[in-house]
N, C-alpha and C positions, 0 to 999 in steps of 0.2 A: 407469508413473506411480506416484508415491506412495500410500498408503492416505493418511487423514484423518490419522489421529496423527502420521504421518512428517512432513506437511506443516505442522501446527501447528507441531513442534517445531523445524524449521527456520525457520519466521517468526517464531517467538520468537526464535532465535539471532540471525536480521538485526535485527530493531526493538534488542535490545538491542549488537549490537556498529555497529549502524548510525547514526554520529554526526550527518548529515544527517535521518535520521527524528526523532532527539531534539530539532534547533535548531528542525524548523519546528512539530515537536509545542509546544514552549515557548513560540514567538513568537503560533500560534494560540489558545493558554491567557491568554498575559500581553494579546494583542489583545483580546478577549472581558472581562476583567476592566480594564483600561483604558476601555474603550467604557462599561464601569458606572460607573466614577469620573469623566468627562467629563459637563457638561451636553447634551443634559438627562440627569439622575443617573437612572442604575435603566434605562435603555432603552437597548435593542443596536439600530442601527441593521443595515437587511438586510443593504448594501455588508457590515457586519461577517464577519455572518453568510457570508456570498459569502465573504467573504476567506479565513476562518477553513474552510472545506472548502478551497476554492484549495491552503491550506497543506501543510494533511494529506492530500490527495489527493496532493501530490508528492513527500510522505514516505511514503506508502504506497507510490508510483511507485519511488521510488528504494529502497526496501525491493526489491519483486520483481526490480529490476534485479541486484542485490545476489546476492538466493537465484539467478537465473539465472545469473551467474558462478559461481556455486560448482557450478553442473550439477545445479540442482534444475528439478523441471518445475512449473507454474504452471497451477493450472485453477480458472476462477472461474467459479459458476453465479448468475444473480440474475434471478427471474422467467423469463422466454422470453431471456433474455442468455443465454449462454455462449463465456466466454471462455478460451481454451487456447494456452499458451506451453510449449514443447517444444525442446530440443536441433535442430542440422538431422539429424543421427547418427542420436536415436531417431527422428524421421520417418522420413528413408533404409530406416532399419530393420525401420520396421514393414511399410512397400513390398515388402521383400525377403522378407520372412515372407508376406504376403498373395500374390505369385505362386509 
């Protein structure tokens, strides 16, 4: 597995070569700021709010799908979560190291 910095800098290379992260990052930006100029003025309705993570959550999705083609490993910890995306190769591997 990657250290931290290894794996920054590969997530930075997807968000920016990742044309799907940009479309639904902009349409959650342009939704958010449409919902202000819509009556009633100045209030985001929650649906918004809902939609607008909806978004970015499948631009984030489609980001780690991305770094995982390129044979990068994926490991997310949040609270008592933790979530780890791995090659089948390096599993296999580590099997074969452990007996």
């Amino acid at each position: 597995m990657e250290d931290s910095n290894g794996l920054q800098k590969t997530f930075k290379e997807c968000i920016l070569e990742n044309l799907w992260f940009k479309i639904l990052s902009f349409s959650s930006i342009a939704l958010v700021f449409t919902s202000l100029l819509l009556p009633p003025l100045g209030a985001i309705d929650p649906s918004v709010v809902s939609s607008t993570g909806e978004l970015l959550g499948w631009g984030a999705l489609f980001t780690v799908i991305k770094a995982i083609d390129k044979g990068k490993g994926i490991s997310v910890k949040h609270g008592a979560t933790e979530v780890e995306v791995r090659k089948q190769e390096e599993i296999d591997n580590e099997e074969n190291d452990d007996q």
